[in-house]
C-alpha positions in Angstrom: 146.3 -24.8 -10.5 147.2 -25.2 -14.0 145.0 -27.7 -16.0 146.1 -30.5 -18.1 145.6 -31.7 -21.2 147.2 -34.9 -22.5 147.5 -35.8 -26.5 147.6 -39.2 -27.6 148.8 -39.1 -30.9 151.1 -39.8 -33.7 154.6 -37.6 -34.4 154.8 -35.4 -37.4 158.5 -34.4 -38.0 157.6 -31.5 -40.4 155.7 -29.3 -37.1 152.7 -29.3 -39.2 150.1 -32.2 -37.3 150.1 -35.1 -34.6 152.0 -34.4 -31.4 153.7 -30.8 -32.6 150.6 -29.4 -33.7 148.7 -30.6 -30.6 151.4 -29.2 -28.1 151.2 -26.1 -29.8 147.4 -26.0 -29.9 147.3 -26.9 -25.6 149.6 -23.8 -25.0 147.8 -21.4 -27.3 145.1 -21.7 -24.5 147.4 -21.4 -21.6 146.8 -25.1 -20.5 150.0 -27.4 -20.2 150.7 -30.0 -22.3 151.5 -33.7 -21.9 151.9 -36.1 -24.9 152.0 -40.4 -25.6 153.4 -40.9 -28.9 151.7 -43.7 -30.5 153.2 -43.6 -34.4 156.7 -41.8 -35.7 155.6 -40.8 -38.9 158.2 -39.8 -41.6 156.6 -37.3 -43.6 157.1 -33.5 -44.3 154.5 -30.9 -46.1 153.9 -32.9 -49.1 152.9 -36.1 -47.4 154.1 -39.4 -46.0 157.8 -40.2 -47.5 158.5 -43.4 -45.7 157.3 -46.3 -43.7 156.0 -45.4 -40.2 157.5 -46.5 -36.8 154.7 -47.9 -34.3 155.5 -47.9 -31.3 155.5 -50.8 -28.6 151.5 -51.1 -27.4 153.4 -52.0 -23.8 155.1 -48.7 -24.3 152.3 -47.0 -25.3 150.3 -47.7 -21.9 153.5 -46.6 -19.6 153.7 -43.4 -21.5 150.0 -42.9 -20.7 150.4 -44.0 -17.0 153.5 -42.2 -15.7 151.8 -39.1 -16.7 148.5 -39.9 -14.8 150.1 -41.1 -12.2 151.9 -37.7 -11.8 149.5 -34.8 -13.4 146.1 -34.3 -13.1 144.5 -35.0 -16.2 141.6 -32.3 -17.0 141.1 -33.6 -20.7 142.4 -35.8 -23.5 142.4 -36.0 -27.0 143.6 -38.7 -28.9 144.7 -38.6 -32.6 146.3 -41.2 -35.0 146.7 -44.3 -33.0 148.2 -46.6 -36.0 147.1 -50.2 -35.0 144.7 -52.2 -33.5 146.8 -53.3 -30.2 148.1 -49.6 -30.3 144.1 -48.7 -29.3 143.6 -51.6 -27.9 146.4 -50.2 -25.0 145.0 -46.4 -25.1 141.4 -48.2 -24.5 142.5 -50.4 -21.5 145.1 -47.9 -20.4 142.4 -45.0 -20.1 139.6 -47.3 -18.5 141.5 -47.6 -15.0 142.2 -43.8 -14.9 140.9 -40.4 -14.9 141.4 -38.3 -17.4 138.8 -36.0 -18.1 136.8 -35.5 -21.5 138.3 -37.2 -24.1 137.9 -35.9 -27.7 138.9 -38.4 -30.5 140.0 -37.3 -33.9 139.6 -40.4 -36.0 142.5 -39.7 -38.4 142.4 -42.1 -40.9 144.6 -40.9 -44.2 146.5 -37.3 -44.5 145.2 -34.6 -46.1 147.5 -35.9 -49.2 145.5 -38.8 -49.2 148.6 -41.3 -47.8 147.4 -44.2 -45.4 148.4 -43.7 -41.7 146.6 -47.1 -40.5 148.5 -50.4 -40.2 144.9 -52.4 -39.9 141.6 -51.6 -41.3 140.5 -48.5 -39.6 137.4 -49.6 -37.8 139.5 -52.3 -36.5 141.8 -49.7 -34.8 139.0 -47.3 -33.9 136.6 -49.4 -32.4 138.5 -49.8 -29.2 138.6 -46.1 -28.3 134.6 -45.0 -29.9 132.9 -45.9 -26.3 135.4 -43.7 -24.8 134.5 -40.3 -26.7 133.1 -37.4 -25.4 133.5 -36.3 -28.7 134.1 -37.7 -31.7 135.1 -35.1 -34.9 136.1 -37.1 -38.2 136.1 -35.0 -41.5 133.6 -35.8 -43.9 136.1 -39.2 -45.9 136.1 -40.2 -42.4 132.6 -39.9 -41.3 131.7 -41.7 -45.1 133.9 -44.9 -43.8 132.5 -44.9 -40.0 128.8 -44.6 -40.9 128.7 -45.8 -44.6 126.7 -42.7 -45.8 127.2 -40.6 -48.8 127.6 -36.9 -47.4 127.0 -33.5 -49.6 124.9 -31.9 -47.1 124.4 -31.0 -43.7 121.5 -33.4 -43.4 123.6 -36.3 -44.8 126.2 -35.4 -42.4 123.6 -35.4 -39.4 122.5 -39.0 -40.3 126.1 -40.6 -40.7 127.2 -38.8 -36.8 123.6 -40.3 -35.6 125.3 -44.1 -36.7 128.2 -43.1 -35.5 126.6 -42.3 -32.1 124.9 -45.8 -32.1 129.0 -47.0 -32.3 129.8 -45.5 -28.3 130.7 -41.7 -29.1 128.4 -39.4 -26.8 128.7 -36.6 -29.5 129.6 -36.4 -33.1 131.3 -33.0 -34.9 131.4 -33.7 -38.9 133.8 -31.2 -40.1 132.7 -29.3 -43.4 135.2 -28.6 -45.0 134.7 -31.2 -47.3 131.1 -30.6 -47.7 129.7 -29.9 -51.4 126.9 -27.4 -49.8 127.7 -25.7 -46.4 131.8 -25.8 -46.8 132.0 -23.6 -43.8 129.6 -25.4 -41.5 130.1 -28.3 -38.7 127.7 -29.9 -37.6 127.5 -30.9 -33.9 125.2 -33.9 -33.4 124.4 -35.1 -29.9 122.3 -38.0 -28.7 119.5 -35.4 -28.4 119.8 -32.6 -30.8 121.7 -31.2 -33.9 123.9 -27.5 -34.0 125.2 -26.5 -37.1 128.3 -24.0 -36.1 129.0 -21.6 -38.8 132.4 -20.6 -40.3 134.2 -17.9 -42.1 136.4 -18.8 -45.3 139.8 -18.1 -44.4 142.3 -18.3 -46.9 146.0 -20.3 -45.4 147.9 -23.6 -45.2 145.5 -26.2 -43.8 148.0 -28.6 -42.8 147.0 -29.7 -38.7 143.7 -28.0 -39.3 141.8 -31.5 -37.8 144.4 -31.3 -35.0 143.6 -28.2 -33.9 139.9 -28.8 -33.9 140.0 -31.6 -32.2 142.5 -30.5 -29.5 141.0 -27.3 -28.8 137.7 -29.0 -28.4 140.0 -30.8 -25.7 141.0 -27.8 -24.3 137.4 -25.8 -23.9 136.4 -28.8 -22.5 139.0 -28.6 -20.1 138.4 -25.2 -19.3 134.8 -25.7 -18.1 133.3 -24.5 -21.3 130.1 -26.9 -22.3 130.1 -28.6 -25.6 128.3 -26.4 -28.1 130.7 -23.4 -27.1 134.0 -25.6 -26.9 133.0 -26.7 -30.4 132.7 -23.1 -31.6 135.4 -21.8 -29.7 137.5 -24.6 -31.6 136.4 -23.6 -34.5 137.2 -19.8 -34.4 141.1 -21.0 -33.4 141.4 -23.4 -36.2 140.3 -20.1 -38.6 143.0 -18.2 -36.5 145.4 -20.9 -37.2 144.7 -20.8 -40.8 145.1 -17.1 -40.8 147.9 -17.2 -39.1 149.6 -20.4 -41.2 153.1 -20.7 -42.0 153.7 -20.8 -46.1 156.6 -23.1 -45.9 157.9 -26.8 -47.8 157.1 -27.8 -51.6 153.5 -28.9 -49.8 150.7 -27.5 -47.9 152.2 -25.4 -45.0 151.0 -25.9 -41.7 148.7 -24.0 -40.0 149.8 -21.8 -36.6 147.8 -22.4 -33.7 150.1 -19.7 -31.7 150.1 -17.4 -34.4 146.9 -15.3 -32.2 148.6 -15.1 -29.3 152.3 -14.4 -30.5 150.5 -11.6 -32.2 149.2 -10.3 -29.0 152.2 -10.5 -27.5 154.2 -8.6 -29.6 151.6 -5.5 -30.4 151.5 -5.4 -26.4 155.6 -5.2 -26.4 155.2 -2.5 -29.1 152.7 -0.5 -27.7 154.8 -0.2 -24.9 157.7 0.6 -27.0 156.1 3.0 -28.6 154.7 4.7 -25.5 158.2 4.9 -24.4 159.3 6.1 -27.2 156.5 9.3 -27.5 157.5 10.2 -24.1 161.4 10.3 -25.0 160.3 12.5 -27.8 157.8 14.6 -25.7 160.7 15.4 -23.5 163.3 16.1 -25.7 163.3 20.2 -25.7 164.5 20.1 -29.3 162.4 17.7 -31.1 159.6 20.3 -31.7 161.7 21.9 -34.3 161.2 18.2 -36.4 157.7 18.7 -36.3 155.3 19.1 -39.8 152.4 20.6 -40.1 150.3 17.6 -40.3 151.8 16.5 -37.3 154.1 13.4 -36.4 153.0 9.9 -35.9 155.1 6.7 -35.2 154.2 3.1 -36.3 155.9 0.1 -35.3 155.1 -3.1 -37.6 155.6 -5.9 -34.9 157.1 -8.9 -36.4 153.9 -11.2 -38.2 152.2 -8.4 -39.1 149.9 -9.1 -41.9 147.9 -5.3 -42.2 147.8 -2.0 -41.2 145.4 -3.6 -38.7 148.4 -5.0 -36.9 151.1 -2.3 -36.6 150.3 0.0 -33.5 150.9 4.0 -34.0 149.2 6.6 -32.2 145.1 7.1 -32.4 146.0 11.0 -33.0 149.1 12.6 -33.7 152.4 14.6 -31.9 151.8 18.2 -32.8 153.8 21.1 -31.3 152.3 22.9 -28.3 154.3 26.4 -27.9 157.5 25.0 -28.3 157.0 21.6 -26.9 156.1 18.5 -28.3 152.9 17.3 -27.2 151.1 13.5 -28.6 147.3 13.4 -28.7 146.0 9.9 -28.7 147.9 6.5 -27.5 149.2 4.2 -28.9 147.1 1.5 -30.4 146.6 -1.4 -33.1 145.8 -0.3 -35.8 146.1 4.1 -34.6 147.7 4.7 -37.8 147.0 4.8 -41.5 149.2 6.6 -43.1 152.6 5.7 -41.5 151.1 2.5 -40.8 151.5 1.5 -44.6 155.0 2.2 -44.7 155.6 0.3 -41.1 154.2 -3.2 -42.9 156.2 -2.4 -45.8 158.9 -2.2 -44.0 159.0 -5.0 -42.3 157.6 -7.3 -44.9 161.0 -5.7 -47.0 163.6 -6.4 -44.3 162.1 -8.4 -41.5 164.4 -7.2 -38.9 162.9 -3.3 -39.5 159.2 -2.3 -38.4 159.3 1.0 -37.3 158.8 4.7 -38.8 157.9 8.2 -38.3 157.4 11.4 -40.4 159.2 14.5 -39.7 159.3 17.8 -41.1 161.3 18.5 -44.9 163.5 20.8 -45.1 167.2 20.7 -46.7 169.0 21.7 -43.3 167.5 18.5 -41.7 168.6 16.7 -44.9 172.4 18.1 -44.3 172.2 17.1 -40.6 171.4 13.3 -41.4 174.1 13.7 -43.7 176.8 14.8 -41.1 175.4 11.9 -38.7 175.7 9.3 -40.8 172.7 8.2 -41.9 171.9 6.7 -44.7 169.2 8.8 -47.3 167.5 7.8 -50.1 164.5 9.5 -51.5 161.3 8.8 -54.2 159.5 11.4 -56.5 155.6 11.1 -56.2 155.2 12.1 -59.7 156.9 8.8 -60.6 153.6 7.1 -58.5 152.1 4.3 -60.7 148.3 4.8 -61.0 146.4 2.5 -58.3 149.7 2.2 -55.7 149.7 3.2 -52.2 151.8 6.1 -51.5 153.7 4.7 -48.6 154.2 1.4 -49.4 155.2 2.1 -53.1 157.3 5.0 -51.7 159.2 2.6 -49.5 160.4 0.2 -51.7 160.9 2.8 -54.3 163.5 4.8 -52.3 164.8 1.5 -51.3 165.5 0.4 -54.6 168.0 3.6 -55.2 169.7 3.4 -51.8 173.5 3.0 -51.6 172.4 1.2 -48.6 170.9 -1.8 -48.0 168.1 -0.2 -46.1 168.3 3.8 -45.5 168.1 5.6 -42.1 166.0 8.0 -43.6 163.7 8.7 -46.8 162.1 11.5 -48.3 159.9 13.4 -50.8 159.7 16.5 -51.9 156.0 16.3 -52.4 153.2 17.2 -55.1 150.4 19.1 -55.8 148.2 19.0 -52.7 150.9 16.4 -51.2 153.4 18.0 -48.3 156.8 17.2 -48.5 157.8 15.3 -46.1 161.7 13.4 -44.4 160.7 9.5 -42.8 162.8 8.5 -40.4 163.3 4.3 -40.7 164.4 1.8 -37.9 164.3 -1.5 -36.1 162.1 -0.8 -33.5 160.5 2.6 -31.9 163.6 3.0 -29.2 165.9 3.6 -32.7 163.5 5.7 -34.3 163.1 8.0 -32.0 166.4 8.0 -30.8 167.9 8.9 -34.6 165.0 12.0 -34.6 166.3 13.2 -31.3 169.9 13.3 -32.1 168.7 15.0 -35.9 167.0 17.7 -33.6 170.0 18.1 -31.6 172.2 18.7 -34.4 170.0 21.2 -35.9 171.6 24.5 -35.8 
């Protein structure tokens, strides 16, 4: 049976935190989401733009009820709750039901330093502390709660111990604020202290607390104990980063599907791709397109960030007799070379990703000509020092086409260099299909 998670939390209209962020963060582990909304918030990127909406305390409990009363609650985190009767009802609401471990992200201010509470916040989080599993404010927020100065790790492990003594059963202080150990979080239980390591990842950090906290949630849900849902948070909130959406005047959001969207779509293009190689493996005429390097075929899957991320073949299609033959599979990151000009691509064009070399020679040149298809072309002795071929051949031959984006590019090679036609296209089904009607038309 699918597990549960609910978020009780506030609604951010830009995507960025609160409800959105949470929702996206419960699917990214395959769990379904359910959501209360406690606060409408009116803010985008840059912050808070006008006065929030609190909703009805009364309301606030039904939401909570008709969804336990339904669904099988394996977890619950609860975000920005507003006001004291607001967590006053999550508390009482919560009390008479089951509904799993419940992490509590004590969201006090944004990350632009606006004020989200209506009350003084210990007034609005004192109601909810004795119901956390976990509690994970960032280091402002662990200051308030405890009253401690924090630089360190060991001034962050004496304000979650005072925190404890408040009703929370464990206490995450989140590092990022931290003058020495940035990247570190420290885990602090009734009986012991973990400090979980990070990795600096550079990115928006908009909804970076809400996807701790929620994927804390989540592990939990998942039957994952404490110290590894806490680190398995972590490394998705780092994903998220990575994977963060550079968008508004403001700090963008971060993208807590970003991971698995990327999985998705290099599994799609693999299979394109494999497709695609067979297409070409069978086509009794394509042999006659290949160089002497050999072909390979990349496909820049949209999201793409490196070369890491475009799939191509681990080896190459080479002519066997007079077949066409691939060595390798397709894989992330199985190209280099072609690989380059695949990101380029699609960083150029968005709806374009995909490209493979074939042979040069002026009779293949006519043919694309007689088809149709657009053809541009760069000189590698124009190369700036210090650029990669590809990439800088790309947008180079780009920049002269009478097209907006060519069918086909070229070179006529260097010292040392082999000349060399690429064909260009949206996806690995076109690609291949323009090089098998080129080998067709060959004479």
């Amino acid at each position: 049976m699918t597990k549960c998670v609910i978020t009780i939390a506030g609604s951010d209209p830009s995507g960025g935190a609160g409800i959105q962020n949470d929702l996206k963060t419960i699917a990214a582990h395959g769990l379904h989401g359910a959501s209360c909304i406690t606060v409408l918030t009116v803010q985008n990127t840059g912050g808070l733009t006008a006065p929030s909406h609190f909703v009805d305390p009364l309301v606030v409990g039904n939401q909570i009820r008709a969804v336990a009363q339904d669904l099988h609650l394996d977890a619950t985190k609860i975000g920005l709750l507003g006001n004291s009767a607001i967590a006053e009802s999550v508390a009482s609401t919560l009390s008479s039901l089951k509904h799993g471990p419940t992490v509590i992200d004590p969201v006090i201010r944004t990350g632009t330093g606006h004020d989200l509470l209506a009350d003084e916040p210990l007034d609005v989080l004192k109601p909810v502390l004795g119901l956390a599993d976990v509690l994970t404010p960032n280091v402002p927020e662990a200051e308030y709660l405890s009253g401690i100065s924090i630089d360190g790790v060991a001034d962050a492990e004496e304000a979650a111990r005072k925190i404890i003594e408040m009703g929370p059963d464990s206490v995450v202080v989140t590092g990022g604020h931290l003058k020495d150990d940035p990247l570190d979080d420290i885990l602090v239980t009734r009986e012991s202290t973990k400090v979980i390591g990070g990795n600096e990842v550079p990115g928006p950090t908009h909804g970076t607390g809400c996807t701790f906290s929620t994927s804390i949630a989540c592990n939990l849900a998942l039957g994952w104990g404490l110290e590894e849902s806490v680190a398995r948070a972590k490394r998705m909130t780092e994903s998220a980063i990575a994977n963060g959406t550079r968008i508004g005047s403001g700090n963008g959001p971060v993208n807590p599907l970003g991971s698995a969207l990327k999985e998705s779509a290099a599994l799609e293009a693999i299979e394109q791709v494999a497709v695609a190689v067979a297409l070409l493996e069978q086509s009794p005429e394509f042999s006659q397109l290949l160089p002497q390097v050999g072909t390979n075929l990349a496909m820049a899957p949209a999201g793409a960030d490196d070369i890491t991320d475009v799939v191509g073949l681990s080896g190459r299609i080479v002519r066997v007799g007079n077949s066409a033959r691939a060595s390798g599979c397709p894989m992330r990151g199985g190209s280099s070379h072609m690989a380059r000009m695949a990101l380029a691509l699609r960083k150029r064009t968005e709806i374009m990703g995909c490209c493979m070399n074939i042979r040069f020679d002026r009779s293949i040149l006519d043919v694309c000509g007689i088809l149709g298809l657009a053809i541009s072309k760069f000189d590698r002795d124009d190369e700036p020092a210090g650029k990669d071929t590809m990439s800088w051949g790309l947008i180079s031959a780009m920049g002269t086409a009478p097209h907006d984006t060519p069918d086909v590019i070229y070179d006529e090679g260097s010292p040392g260099k082999e000349a060399m036609i690429r064909v260009l296209g949206r996806d690995p089904g076109d690609v291949s299909g323009k090089a098998i009607r080129i080998a067709r038309s060959l004479k």
